[in-house]
NUKEDO-92374 format. One record per residue: x, y, z of N, C-alpha, C, CB in turn; residue in one letter. Coordinates in Angstrom, 1 decimal, decimal comma, m for minus. Glycine has a CB too. Layout:
residues N
{pt {X Y Z} {X Y Z} {X Y Z} {X Y Z} 'A'} ...
END
This chain:
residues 186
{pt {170,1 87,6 71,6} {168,8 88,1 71,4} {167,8 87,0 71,8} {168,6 88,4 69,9} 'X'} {pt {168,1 85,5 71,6} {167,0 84,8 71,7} {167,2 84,4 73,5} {167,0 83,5 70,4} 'X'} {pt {168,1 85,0 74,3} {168,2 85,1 75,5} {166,8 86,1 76,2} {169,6 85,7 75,7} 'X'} {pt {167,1 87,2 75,4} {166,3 88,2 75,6} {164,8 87,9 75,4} {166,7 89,2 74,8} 'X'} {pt {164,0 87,5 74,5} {163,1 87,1 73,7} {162,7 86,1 75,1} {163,6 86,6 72,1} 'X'} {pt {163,4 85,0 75,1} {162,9 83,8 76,3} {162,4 84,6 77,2} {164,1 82,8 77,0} 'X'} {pt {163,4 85,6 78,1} {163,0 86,0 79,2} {161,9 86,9 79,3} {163,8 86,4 79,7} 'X'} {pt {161,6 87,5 78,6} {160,3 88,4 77,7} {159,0 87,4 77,8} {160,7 88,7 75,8} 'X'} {pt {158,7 86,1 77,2} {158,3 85,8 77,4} {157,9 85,2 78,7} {158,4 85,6 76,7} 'X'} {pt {158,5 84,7 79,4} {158,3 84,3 80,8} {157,4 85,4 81,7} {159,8 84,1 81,3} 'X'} {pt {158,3 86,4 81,3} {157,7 88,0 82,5} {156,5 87,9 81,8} {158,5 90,0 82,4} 'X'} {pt {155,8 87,7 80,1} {154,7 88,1 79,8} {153,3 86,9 80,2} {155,1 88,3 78,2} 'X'} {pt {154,5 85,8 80,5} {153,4 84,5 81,1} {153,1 84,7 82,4} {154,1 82,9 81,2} 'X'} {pt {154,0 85,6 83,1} {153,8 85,3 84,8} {153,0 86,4 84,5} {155,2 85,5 86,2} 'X'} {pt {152,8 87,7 84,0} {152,0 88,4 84,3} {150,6 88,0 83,2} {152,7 89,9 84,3} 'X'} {pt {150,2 87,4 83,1} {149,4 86,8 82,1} {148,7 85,6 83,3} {150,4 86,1 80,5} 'X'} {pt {149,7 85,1 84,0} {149,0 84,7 85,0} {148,6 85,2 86,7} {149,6 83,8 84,8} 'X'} {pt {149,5 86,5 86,5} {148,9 87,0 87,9} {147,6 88,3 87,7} {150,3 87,6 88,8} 'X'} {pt {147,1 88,2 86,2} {146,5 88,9 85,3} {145,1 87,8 85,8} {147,3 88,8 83,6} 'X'} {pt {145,1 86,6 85,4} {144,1 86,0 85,4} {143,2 85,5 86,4} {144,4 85,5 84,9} 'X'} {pt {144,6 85,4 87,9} {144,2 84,9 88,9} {143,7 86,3 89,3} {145,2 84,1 89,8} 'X'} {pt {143,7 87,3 89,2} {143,3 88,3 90,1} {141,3 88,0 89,6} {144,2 90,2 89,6} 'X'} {pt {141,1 87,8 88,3} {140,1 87,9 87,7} {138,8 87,0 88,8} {140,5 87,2 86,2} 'X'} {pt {140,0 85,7 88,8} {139,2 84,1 89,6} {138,8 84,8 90,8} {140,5 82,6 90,1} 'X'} {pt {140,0 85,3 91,6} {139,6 86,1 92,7} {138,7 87,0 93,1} {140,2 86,6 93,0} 'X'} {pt {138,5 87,9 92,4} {137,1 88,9 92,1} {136,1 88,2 91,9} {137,0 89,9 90,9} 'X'} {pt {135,9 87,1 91,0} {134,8 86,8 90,9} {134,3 85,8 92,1} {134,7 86,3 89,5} 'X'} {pt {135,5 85,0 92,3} {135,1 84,2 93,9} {134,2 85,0 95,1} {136,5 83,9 94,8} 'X'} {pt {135,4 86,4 95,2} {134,4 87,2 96,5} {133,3 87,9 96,1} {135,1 88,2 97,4} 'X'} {pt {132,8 88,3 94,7} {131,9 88,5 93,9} {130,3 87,5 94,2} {132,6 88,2 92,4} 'X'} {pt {130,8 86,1 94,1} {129,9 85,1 94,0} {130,0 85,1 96,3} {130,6 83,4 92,7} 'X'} {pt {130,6 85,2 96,5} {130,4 84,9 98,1} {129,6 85,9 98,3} {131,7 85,0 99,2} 'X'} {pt {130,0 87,7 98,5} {129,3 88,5 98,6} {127,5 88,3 98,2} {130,0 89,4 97,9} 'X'} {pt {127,6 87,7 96,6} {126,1 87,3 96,5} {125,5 86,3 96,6} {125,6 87,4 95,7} 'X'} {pt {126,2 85,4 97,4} {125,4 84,0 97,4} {124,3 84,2 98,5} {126,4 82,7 98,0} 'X'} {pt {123,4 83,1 97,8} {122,0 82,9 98,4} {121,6 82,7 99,8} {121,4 81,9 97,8} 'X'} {pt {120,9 83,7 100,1} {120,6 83,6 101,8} {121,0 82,4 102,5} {119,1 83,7 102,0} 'X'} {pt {121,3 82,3 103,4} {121,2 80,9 104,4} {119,6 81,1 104,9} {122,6 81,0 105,9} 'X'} {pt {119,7 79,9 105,7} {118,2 79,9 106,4} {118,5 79,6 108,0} {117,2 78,7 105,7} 'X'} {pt {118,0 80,2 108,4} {118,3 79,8 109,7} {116,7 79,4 110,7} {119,2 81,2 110,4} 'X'} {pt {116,7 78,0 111,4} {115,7 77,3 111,8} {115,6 77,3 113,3} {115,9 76,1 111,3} 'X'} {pt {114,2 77,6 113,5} {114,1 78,0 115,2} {112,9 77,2 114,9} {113,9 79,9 115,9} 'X'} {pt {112,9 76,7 116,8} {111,7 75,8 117,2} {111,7 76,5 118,6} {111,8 74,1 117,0} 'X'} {pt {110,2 77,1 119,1} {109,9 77,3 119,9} {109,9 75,8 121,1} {108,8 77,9 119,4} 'X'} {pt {110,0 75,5 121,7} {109,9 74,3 122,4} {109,0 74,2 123,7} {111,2 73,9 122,7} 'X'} {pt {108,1 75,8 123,4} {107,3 75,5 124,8} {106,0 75,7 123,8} {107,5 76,8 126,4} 'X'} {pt {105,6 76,5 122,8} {104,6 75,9 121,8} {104,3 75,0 120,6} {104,3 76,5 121,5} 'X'} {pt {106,0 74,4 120,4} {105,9 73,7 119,5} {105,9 74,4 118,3} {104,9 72,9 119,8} 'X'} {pt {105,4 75,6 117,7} {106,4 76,4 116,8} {107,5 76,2 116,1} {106,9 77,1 117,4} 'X'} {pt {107,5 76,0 114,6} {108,7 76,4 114,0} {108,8 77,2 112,6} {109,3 75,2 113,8} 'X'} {pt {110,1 78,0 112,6} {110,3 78,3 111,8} {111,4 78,8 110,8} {109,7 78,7 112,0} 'X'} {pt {111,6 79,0 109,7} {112,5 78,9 108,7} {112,6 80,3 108,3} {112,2 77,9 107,7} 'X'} {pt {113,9 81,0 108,4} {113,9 82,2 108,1} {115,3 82,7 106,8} {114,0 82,8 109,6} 'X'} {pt {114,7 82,8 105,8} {116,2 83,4 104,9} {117,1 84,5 105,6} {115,7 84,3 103,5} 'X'} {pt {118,2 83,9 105,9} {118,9 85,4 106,3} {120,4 85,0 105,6} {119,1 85,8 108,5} 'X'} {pt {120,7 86,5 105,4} {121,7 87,4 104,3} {122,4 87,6 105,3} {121,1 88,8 103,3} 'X'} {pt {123,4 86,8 105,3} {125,1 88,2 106,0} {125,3 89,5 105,8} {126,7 87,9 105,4} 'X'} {pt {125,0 89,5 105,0} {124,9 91,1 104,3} {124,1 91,7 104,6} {124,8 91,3 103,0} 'X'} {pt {122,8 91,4 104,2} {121,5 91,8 105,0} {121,1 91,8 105,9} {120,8 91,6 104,8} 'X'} {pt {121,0 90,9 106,4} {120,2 90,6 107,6} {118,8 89,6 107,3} {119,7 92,2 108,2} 'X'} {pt {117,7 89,9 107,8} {116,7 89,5 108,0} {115,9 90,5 107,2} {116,5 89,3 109,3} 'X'} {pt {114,9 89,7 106,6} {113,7 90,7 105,9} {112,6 91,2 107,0} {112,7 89,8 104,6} 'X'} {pt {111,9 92,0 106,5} {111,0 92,9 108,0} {110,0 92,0 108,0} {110,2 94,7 107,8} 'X'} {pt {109,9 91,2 107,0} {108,3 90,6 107,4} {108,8 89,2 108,0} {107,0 90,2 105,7} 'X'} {pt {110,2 88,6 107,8} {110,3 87,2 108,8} {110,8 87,9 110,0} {111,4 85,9 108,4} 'X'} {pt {111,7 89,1 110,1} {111,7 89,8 111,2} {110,8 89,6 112,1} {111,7 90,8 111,0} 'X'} {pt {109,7 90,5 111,5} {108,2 90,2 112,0} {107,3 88,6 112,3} {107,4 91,0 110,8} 'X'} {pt {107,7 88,1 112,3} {107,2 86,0 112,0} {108,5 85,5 114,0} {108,8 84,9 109,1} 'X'} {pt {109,5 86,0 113,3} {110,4 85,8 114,2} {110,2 86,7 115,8} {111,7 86,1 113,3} 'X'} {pt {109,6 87,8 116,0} {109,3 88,1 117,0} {108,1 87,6 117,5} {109,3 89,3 116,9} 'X'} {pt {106,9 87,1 116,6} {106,2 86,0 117,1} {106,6 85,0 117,8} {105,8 85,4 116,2} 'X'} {pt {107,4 84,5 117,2} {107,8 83,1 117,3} {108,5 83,4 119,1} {109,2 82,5 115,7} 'X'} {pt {109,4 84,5 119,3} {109,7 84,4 120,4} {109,0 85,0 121,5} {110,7 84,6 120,3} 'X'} {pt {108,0 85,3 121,2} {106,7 86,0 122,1} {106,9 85,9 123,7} {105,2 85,3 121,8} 'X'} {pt {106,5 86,6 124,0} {106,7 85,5 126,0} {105,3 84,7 125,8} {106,5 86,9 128,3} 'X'} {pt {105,5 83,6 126,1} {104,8 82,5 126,1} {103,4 82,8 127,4} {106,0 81,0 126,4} 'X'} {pt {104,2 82,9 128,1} {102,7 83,1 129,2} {101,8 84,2 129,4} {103,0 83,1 130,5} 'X'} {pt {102,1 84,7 128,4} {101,2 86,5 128,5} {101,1 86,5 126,7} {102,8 88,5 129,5} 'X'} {pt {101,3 85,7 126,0} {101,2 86,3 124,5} {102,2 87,3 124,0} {99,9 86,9 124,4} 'X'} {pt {102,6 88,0 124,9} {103,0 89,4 123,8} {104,1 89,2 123,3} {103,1 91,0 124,5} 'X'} {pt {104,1 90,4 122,1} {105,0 89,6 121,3} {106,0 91,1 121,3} {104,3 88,8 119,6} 'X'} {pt {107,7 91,3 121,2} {107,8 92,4 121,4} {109,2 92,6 120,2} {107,9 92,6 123,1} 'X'} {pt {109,5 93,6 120,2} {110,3 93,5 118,7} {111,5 92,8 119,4} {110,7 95,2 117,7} 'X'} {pt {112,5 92,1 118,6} {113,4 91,2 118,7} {115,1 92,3 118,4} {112,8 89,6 117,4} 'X'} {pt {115,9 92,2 118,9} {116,8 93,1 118,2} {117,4 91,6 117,4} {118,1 94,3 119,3} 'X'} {pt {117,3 92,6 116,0} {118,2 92,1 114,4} {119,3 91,3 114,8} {118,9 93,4 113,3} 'X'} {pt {120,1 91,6 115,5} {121,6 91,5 115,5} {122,1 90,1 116,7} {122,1 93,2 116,1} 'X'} {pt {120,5 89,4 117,3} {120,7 88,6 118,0} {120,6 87,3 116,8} {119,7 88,8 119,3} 'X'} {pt {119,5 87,4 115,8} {120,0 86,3 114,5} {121,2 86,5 114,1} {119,3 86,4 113,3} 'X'} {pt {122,3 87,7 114,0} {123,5 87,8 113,0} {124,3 86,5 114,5} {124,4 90,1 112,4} 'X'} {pt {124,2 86,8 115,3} {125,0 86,2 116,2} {124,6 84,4 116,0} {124,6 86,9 117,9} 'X'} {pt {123,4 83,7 115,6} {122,9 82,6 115,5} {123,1 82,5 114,1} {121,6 82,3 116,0} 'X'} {pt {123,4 83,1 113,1} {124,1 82,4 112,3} {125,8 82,7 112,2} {123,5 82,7 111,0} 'X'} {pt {126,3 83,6 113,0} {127,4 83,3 113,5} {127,8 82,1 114,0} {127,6 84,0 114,2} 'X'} {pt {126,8 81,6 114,9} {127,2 80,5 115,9} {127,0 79,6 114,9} {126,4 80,2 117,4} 'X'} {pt {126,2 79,3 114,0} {125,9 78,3 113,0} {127,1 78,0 112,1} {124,7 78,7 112,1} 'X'} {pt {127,3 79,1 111,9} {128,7 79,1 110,8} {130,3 78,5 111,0} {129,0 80,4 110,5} 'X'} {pt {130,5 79,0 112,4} {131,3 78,6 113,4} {131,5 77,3 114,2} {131,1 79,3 114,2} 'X'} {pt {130,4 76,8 114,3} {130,0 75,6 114,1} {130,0 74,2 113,1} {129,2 75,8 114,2} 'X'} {pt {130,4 75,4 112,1} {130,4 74,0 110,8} {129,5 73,6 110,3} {130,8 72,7 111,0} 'X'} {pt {128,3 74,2 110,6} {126,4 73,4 110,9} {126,3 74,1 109,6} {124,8 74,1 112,7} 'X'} {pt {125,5 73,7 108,5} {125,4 74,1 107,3} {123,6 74,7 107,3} {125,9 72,8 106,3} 'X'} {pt {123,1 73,6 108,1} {121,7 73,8 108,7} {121,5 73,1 110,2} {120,4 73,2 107,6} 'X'} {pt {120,7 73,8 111,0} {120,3 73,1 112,4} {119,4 73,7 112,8} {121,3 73,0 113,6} 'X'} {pt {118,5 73,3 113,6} {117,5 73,6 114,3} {117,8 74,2 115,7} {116,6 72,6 114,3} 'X'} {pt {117,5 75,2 115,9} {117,9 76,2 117,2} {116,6 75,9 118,0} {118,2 78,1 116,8} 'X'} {pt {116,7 75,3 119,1} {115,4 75,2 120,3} {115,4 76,2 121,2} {115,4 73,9 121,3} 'X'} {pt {114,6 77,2 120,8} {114,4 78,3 121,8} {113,6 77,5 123,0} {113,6 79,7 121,1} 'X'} {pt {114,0 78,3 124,3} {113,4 78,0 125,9} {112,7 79,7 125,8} {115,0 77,7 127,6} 'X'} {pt {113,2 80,5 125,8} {112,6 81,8 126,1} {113,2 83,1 125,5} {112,5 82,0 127,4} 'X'} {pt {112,6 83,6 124,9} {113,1 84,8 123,8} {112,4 86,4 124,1} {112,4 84,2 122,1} 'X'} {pt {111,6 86,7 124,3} {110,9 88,0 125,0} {110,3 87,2 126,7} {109,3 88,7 123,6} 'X'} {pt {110,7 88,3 127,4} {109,9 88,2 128,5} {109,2 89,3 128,7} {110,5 87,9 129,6} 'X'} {pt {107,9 89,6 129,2} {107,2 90,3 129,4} {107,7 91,2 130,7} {106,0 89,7 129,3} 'X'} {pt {108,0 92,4 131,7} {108,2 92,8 132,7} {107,6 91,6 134,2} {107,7 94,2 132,5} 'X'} {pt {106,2 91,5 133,7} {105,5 91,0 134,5} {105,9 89,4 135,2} {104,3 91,2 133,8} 'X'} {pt {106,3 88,8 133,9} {106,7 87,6 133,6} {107,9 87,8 134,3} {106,8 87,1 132,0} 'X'} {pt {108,8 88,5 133,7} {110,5 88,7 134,6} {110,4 88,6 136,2} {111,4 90,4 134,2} 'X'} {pt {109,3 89,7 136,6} {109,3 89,7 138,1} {108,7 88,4 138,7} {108,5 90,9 138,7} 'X'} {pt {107,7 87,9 138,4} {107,6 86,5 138,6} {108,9 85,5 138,9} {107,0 86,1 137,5} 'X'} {pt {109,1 85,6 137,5} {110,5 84,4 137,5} {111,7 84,6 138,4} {111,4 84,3 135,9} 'X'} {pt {111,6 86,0 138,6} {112,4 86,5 139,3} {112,7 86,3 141,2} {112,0 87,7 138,9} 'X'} {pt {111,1 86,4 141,3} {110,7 85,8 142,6} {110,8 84,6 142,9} {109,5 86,0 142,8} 'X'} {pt {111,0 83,5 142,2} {111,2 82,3 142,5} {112,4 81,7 142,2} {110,4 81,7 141,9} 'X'} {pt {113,4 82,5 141,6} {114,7 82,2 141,6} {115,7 83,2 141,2} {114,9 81,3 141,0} 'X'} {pt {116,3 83,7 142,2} {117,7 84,9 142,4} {118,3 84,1 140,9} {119,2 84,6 144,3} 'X'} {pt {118,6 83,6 140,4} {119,2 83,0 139,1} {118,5 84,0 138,0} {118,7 81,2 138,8} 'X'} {pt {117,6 84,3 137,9} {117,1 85,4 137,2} {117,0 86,9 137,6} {115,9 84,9 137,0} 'X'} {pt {117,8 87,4 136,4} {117,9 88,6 136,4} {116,6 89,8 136,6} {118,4 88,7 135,3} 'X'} {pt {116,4 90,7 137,6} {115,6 91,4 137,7} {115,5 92,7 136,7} {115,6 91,5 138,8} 'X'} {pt {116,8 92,7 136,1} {116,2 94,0 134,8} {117,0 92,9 133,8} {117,2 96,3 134,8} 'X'} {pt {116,2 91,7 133,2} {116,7 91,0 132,1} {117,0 91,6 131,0} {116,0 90,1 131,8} 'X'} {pt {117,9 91,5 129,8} {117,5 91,6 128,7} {116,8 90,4 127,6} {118,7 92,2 128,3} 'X'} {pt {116,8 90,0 128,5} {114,9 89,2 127,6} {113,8 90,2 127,5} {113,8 87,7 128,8} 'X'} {pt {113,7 91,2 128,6} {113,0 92,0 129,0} {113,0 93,1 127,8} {113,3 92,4 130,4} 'X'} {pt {113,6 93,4 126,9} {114,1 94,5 125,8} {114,1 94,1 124,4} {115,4 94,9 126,1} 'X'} {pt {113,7 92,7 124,2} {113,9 91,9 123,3} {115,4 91,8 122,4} {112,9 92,2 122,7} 'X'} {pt {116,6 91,6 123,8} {117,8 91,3 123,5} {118,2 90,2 123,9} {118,6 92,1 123,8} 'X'} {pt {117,1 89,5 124,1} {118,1 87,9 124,9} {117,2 86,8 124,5} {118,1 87,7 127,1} 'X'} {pt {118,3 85,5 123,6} {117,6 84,7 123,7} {118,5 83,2 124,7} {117,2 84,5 122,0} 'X'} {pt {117,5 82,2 125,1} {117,8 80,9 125,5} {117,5 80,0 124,8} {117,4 80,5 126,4} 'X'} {pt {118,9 79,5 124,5} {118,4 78,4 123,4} {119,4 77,0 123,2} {118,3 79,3 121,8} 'X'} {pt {119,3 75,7 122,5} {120,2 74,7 122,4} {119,9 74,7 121,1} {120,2 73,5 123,2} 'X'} {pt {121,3 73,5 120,9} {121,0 73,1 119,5} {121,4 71,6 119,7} {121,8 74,0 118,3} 'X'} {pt {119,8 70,9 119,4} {119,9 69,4 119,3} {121,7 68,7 118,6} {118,5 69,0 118,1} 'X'} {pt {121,8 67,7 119,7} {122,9 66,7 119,0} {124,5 67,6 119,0} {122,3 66,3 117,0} 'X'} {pt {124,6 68,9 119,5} {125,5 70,0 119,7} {125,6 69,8 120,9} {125,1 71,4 119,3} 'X'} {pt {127,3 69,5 121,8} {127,2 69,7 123,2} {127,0 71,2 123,6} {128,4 69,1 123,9} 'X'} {pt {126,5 71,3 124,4} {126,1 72,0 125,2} {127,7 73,7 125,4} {125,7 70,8 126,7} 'X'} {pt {128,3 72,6 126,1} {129,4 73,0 126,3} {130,3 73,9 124,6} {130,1 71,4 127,0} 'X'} {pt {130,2 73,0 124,0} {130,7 73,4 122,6} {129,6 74,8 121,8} {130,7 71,8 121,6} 'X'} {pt {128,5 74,9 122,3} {128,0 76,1 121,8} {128,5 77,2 122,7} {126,4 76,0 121,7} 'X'} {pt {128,3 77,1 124,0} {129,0 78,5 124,9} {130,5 79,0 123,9} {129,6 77,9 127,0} 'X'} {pt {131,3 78,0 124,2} {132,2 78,2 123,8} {132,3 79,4 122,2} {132,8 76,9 123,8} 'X'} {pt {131,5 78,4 121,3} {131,6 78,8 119,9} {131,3 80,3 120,3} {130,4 78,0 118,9} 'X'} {pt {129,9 80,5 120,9} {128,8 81,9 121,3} {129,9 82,7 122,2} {126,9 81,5 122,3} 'X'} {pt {130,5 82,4 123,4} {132,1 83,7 123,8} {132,9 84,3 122,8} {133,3 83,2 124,7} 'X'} {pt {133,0 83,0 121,7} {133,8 83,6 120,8} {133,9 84,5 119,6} {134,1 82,9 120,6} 'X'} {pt {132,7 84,7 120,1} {132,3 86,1 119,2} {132,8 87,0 119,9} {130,7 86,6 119,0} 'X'} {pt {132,9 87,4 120,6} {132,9 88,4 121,8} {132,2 89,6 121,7} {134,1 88,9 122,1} 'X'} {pt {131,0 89,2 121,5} {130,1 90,2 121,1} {128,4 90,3 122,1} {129,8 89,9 119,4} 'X'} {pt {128,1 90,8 122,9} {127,1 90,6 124,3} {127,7 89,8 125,6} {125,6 89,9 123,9} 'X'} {pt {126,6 89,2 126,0} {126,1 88,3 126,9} {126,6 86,9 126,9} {124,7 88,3 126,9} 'X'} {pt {127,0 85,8 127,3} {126,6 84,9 127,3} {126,7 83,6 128,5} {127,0 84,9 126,3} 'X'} {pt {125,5 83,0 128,8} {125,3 82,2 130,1} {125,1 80,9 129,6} {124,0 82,8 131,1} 'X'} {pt {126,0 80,3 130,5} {126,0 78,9 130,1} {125,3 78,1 131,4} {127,7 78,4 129,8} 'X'} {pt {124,1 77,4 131,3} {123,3 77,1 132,4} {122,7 75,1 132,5} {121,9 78,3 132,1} 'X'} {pt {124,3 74,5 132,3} {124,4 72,9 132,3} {122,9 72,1 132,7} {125,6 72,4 133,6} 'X'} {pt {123,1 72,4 133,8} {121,9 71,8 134,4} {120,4 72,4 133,9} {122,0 72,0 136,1} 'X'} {pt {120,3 73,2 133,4} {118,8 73,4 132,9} {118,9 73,4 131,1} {118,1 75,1 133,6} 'X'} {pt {120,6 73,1 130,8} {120,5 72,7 129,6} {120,2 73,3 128,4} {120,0 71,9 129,6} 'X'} {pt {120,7 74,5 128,8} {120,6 75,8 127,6} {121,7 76,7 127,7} {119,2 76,9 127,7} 'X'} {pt {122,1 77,7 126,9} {122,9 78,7 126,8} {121,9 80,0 126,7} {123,9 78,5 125,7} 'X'} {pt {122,5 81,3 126,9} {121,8 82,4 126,9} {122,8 83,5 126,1} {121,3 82,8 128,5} 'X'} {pt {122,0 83,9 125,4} {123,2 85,1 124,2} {122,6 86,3 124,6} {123,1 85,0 122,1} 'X'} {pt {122,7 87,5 124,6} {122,0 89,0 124,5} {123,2 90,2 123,6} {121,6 89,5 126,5} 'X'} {pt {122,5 91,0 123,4} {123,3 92,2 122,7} {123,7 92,9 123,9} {122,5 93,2 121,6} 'X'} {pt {123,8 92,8 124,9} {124,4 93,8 126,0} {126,0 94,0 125,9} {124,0 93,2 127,4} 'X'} {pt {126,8 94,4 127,1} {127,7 94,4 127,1} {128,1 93,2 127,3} {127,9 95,1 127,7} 'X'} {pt {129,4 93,0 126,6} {130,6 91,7 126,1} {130,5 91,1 128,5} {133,2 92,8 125,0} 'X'} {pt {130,0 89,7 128,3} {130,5 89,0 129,8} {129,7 87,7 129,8} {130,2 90,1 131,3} 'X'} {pt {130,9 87,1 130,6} {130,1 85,7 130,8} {129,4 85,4 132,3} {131,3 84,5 130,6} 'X'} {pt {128,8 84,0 132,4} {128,8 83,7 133,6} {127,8 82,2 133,5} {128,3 85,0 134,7} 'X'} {pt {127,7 81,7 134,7} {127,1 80,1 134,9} {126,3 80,5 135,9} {128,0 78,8 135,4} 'X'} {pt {125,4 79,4 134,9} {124,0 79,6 136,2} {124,3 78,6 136,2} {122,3 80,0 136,2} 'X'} {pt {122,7 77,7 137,0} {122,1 76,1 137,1} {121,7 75,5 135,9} {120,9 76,0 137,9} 'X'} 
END
């Protein structure tokens, strides 16, 4: 009997403890699911611009830094400012996260292009796309200070999710929501 009794207790400890850990567990992905926005930091670098935006994995972006954030990437030489697609931040805090970067400042080069602006740029260098998706507000160019260069492409293919152009010599990378492909400019 006191054979019996021992082993009784044991089955009543192990499940007493796979009782409890389930508890820890729920509440871990409980507390992840709700933890407090990240922020994710953009600096314009052709106006000098910056800004700080709460964004939710879960959520996304709020409509009014949504709205702050299509400012921010405006086409610079014409003003206008044009809506931004959502899903090009989930990718920059992807890359942030992937990165190990807990916070960093993202230096945008160019975020909306205006049509007018595209055919311009376009005219002065075959390197630019003549139906961009900058042009749709799906493409941004951008670095991240003290990050090689090289190590963000990589991180940003490895989503496998749009666009992405890796461009050494002018010292930026390019992301868009388009279809999944790479390539090198200048």
């Amino acid at each position: 009997m006191g054979n019996i009794d021992q082993s009784r207790r044991k089955w009543l400890s192990l499940g007493g403890i796979i009782l409890g850990s389930s508890f820890v567990a729920n509440s871990a992905l409980a507390a992840l699911s709700t933890a407090a926005p990240k922020i994710l930091h953009f600096k314009n670098i052709n106006t000098g611009e910056k800004l700080s935006s709460p964004f939710s994995p879960n959520k996304g972006l709020a409509r009014s830094e949504l709205q702050k954030l299509n400012y921010l990437m405006r086409d610079r030489r014409t003003n206008l400012v044009h809506n931004m697609d959502p899903k090009l931040f989930m990718k920059f805090y992807q890359i942030q996260s992937r990165l190990g970067l807990r916070s960093c400042e993202i230096s945008v080069i160019c975020g909306y292009r205006a049509p007018a602006t595209n055919a311009a740029m376009h005219r002065r260098s075959k390197g630019v796309a003549s139906n961009s998706y900058h042009m749709r507000g799906q493409a941004i160019d951008f670095r991240i200070d003290n990050i090689a260069l090289n190590r963000v492409r990589e991180v940003a293919q490895s989503l496998k999710n749009g666009g992405v152009g890796y461009y050494p010599r002018s010292n930026f990378v390019h992301v868009d929501t388009g279809p999944v492909r790479t390539w090198r400019g200048s």
